[in-house]
C-alpha positions in Angstrom: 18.6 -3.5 -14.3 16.5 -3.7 -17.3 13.4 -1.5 -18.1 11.2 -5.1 -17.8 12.4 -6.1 -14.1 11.8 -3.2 -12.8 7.9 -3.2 -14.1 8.0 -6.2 -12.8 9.6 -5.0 -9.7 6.9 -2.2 -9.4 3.9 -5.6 -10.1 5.7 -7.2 -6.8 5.5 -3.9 -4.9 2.1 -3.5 -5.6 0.7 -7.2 -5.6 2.6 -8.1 -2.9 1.1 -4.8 -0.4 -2.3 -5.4 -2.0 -2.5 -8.9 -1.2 -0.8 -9.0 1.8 -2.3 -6.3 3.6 -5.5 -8.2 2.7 -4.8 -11.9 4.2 -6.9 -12.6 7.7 -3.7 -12.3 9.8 -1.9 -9.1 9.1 -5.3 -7.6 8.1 -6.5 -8.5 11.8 -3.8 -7.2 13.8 -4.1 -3.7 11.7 -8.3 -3.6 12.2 -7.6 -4.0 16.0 -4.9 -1.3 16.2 -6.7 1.4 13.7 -10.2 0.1 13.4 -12.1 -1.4 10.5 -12.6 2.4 9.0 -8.7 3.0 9.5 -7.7 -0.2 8.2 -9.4 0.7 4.6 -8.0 3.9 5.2 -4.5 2.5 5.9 -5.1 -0.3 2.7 -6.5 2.5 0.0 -3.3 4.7 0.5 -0.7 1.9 0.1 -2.5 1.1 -2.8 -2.9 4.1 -4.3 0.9 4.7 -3.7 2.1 1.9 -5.3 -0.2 1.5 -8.7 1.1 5.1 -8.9 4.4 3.5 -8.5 3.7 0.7 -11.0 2.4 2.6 -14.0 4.6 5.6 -13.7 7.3 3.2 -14.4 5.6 1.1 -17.6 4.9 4.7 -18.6 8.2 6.2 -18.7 9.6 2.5 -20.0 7.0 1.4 -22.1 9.5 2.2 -25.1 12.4 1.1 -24.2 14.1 -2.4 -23.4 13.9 -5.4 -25.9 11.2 -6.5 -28.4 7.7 -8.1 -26.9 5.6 -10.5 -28.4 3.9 -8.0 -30.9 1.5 -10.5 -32.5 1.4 -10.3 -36.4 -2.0 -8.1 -38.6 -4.0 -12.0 -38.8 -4.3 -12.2 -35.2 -4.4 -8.2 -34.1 -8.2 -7.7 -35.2 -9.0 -11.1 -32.6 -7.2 -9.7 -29.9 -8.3 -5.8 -30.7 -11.8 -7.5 -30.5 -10.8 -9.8 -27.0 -9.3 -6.1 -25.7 -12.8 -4.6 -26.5 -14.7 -7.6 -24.7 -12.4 -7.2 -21.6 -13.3 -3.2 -21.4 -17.4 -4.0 -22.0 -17.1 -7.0 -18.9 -15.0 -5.1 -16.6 -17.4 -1.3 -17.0 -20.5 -3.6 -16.7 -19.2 -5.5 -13.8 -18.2 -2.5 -11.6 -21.2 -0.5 -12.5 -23.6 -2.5 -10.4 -20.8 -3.7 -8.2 -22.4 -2.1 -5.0 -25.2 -4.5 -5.5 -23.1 -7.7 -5.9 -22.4 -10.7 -3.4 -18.7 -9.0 -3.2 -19.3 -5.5 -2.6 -17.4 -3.5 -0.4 -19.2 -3.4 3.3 -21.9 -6.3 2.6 -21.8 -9.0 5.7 -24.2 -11.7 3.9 -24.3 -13.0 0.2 -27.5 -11.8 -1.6 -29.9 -14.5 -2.9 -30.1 -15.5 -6.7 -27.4 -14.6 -8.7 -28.9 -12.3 -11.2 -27.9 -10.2 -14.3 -24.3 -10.7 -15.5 -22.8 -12.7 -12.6 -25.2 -15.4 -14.6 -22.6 -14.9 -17.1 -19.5 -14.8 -14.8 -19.5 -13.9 -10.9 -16.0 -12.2 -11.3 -17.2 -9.8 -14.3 -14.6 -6.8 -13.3 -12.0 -9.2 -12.7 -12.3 -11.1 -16.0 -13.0 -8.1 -17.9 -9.4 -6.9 -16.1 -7.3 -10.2 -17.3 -9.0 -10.5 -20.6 -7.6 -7.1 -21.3 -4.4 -8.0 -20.4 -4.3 -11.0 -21.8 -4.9 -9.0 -25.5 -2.7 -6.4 -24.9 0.3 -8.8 -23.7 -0.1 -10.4 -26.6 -0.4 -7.5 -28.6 2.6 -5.7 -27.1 5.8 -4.8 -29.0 8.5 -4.6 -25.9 8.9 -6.9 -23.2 7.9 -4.2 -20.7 4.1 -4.4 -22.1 4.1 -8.1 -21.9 5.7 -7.5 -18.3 2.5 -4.9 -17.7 -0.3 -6.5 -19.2 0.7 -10.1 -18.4 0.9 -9.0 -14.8 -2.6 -7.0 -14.6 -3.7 -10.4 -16.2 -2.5 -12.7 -13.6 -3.4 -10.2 -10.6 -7.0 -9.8 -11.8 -7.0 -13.9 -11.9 -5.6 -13.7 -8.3 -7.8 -11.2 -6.7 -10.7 -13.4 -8.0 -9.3 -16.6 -6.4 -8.5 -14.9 -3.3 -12.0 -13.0 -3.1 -13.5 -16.4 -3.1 -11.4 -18.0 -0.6 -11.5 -15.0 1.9 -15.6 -15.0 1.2 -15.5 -19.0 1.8 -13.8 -18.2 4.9 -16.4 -15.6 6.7 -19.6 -17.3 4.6 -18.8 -21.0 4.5 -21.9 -22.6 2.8 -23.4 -19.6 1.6 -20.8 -18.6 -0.8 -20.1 -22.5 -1.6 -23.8 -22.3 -2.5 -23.0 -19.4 -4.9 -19.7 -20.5 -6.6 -21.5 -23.8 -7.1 -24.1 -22.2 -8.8 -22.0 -19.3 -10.7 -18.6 -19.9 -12.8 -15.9 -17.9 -13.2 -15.2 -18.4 -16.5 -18.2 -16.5 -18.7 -21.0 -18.7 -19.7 -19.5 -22.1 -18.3 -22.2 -22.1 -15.6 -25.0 -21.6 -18.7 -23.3 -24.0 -20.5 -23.4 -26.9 -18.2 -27.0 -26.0 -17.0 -26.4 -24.7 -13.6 -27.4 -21.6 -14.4 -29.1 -20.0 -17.1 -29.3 -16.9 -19.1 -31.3 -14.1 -18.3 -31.5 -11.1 -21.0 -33.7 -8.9 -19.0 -31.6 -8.9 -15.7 -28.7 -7.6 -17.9 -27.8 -3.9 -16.9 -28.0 -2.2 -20.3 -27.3 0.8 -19.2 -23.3 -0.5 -17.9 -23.2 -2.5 -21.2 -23.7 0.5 -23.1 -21.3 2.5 -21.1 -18.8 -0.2 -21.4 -19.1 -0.1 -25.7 -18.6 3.3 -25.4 -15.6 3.5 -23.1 -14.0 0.1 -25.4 -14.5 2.8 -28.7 -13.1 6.0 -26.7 -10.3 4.3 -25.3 -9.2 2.2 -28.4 -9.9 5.4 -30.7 -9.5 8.7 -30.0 -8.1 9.0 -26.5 -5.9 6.0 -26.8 -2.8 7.6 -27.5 -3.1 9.7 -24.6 -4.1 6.5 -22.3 -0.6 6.8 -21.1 0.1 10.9 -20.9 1.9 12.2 -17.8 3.1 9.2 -16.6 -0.1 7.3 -16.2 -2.1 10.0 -14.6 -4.8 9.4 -16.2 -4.8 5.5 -15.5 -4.4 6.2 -12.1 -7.1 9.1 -11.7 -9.9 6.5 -13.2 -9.2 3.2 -11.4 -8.5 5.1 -7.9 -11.6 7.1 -8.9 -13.8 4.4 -9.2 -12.7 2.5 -6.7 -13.1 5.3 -4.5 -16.9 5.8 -6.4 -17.8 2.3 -5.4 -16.5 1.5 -2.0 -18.7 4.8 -1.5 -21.9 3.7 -3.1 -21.4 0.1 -1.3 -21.0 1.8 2.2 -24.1 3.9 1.4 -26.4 1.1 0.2 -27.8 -0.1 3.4 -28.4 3.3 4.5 -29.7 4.8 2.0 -32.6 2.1 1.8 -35.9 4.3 0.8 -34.2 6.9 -0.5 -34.6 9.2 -3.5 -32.1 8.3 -6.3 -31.1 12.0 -6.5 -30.2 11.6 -2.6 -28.3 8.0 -3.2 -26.1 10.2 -6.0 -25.2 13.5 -4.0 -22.5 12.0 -2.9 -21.2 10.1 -5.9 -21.5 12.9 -8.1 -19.8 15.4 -5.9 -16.7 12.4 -5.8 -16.7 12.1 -9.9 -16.7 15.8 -10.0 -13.6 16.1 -8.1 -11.7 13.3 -10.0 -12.7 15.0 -13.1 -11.4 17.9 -11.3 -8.5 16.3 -11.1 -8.3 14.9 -15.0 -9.1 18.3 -16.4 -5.8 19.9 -14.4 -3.9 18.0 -16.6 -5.6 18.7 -19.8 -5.6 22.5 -19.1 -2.5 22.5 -17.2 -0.5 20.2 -19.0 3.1 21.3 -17.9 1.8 21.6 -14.5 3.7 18.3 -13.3 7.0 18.3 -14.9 7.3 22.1 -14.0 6.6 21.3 -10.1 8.6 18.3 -10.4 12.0 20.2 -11.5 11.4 22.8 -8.8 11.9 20.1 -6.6 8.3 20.2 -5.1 9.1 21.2 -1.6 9.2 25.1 -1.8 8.5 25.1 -5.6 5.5 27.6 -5.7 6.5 31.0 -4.7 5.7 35.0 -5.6 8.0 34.6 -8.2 6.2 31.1 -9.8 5.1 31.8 -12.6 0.8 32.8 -12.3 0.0 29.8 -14.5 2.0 27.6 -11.9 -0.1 28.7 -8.6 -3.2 28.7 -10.9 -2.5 24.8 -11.7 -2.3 24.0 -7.8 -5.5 26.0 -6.9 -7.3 24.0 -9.8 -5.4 21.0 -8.8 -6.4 21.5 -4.9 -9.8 21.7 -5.5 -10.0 17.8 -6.5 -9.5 16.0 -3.1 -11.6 18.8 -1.1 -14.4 17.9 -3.3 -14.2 14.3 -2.9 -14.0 14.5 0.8 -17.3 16.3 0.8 -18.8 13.7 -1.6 -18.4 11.0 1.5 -19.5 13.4 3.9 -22.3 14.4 2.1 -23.4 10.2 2.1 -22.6 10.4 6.1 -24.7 13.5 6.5 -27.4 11.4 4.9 -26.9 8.1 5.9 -26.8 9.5 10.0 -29.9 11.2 8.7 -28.1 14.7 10.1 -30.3 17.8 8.3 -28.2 20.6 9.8 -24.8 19.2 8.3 -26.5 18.6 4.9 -28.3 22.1 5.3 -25.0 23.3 5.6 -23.5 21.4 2.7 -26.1 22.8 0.4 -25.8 26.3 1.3 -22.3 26.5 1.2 -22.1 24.1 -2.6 -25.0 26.5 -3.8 -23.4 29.8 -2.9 -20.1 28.5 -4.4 -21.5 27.6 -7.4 -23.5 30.3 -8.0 -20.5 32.8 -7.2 -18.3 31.0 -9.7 -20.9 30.6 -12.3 -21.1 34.1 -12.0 -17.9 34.6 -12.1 -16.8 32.2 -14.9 -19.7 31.3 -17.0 -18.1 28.6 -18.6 -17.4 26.2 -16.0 -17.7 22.9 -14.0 -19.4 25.8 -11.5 -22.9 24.9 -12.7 -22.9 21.5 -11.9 -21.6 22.0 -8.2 -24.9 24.5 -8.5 -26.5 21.8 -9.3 -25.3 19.4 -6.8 -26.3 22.2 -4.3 -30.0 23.1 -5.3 -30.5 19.1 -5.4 -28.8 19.1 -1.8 -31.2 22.1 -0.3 -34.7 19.7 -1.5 -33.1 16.9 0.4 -32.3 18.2 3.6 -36.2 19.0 3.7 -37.1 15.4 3.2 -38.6 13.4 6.2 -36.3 10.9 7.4 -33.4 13.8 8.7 -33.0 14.6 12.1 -32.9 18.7 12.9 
């Protein structure tokens, strides 16, 4: 089997459980056995499992196989610059995501299209496949085209399936939008059924999303792909996981503090940077568990540097868990639990601070000081 059918085995596997798992019947047989909460549960997990899959195995065969389209130096600077587009869209279109008509947890379309969905009402998504699109073309083996043609046609997928699922539970109020909103950027403008406006435009994503396009086709782009994709992985789960939180939060964080909307967030970023900075300061840290066979592969006689990884590495999911129970402590308006949270984040941070004054230990400080003013706000039940 060659190194491009089995990416492209590894684009079924995933597309096919991501899609699938989504469509109205299999999806409602699983909500009524586990729930609505166990369902996303349930769907997150699969799909974290299997993009895992899928870029582990363009990374460790991104090399090999036959020759890809590699287009020639006229048309690279055209597609570097379509590459750099796709990064800008997709960063500004999942910045304000928990505000859009397709956010995670929102039972009714908002009113007016505003900002960028002017521009396109799938921003992420065509951000995603113009990306792809470049760097297919741009690819010199057959298993980038393989990749990046695939992430293409999947983001072009998920926005035609969004649509039709939305059509589905909204009927006219989501033909009202699509009729109003194109997916293709600035067709809508173009044919005067919407128009353009600059002010609504969130700069602050825009900006974010120039800076990430330089980053990631400068400096850190040779190590885009280091350790089998981690780091791929680490930021899309990460902020998928960062906006299905924010989204579930919005409605009941209505009159809230921006400080008290972001506890939650921030503690979840902080543990998937957590999670990036293993790798950067443990580097060796997977390959060495992996040839101990993982089962049974830390022991007294590890080596120290070994157990010091997992601790680091451990630390990650604990601190996004009490991101999204720092939100529920909020949301269900419970001061003792947040009281709690505060305490317990402040003392930790303090002590490690202390400990190790160069460390990520002043921003769970931070996190915790910020924590201890809002469990004295009005609105939280003792």
């Amino acid at each position: 089997m060659g190194p491009a059918t089995m990416v492209l085995l590894a684009w079924i596997l995933f597309g096919g459980t991501h899609v699938g798992l989504s469509t109205r019947a299999i999806r409602g047989r699983l909500v009524a056995r586990l729930g609505e909460a166990g369902f996303i549960a349930l769907y997150f997990l699969v799909a974290t499992v299997t993009f895992t899959v899928l870029v582990g195995t363009y990374g460790a065969l991104r090399d090999a196989g036959t020759a890809g389209l590699g287009a020639g130096p006229s048309l690279r600077p055209v597609l570097g610059a379509l590459v750099a587009a796709g990064v800008v869209l997709a960063v500004a279109g999942v910045v304000p995501y928990p505000t859009s008509a397709y956010a995670l947890f929102r039972t009714a379309a908002p009113g007016e299209p505003r900002g960028i969905e002017r521009i396109t009402r799938h921003p992420f998504f065509v951000g995603t496949a113009l990306l792809g699109v470049g760097h297919a073309l741009l690819a010199s083996r057959l298993t980038g085209v393989v990749f990046f043609g695939g992430l293409a046609v999947f983001a072009l997928a998920g926005a035609w399936h969004q649509d039709r699922k939305l059509l589905a539970t909204r009927g006219a109020t989501h033909a009202a939008l699509m009729a109003r909103t194109s997916l293709v950027p600035f067709a809508a403008i173009a044919t005067g059924r919407q128009r353009f406006v600059a002010r609504e435009l969130p700069l602050a994503a825009v900006a974010l999303g120039v800076a990430a396009a330089w980053l990631l086709g400068g400096p850190a782009h040779a190590a885009i792909m280091a350790h089998g994709g981690a780091y791929v992985v680490l930021a899309v789960v990460g902020g998928g996981v960062l906006a299905a939180l924010q989204s579930w939060q919005r409605e009941g964080m209505r009159g809230r503090g921006t400080a008290e909307r972001l506890l939650g967030p921030a503690l979840v970023l902080l543990g998937f940077v957590h999670a990036a900075v293993t790798l950067v300061v443990f580097p060796d840290a997977l390959a060495d568990l992996g040839a101990r066979g993982v089962a049974g592969a830390i022991s007294s006689a590890s080596p120290d540097g070994l157990m010091a990884a997992f601790c680091f590495a451990i630390l990650a999911p604990v601190l996004v868990l009490l991101g999204w129970v720092t939100s529920h402590a909020i949301v269900a308006g419970d001061r003792v639990l947040l009281t709690v949270l505060a305490w317990f984040l402040s003392g930790i941070g303090a002590l490690g601070a202390l400990l190790v004054p160069v460390s990520g230990f002043w921003a769970l400080l931070a996190i915790g000081v910020v924590m201890l003013r809002a469990s004295g706000r009005r609105g939280l039940a003792t």
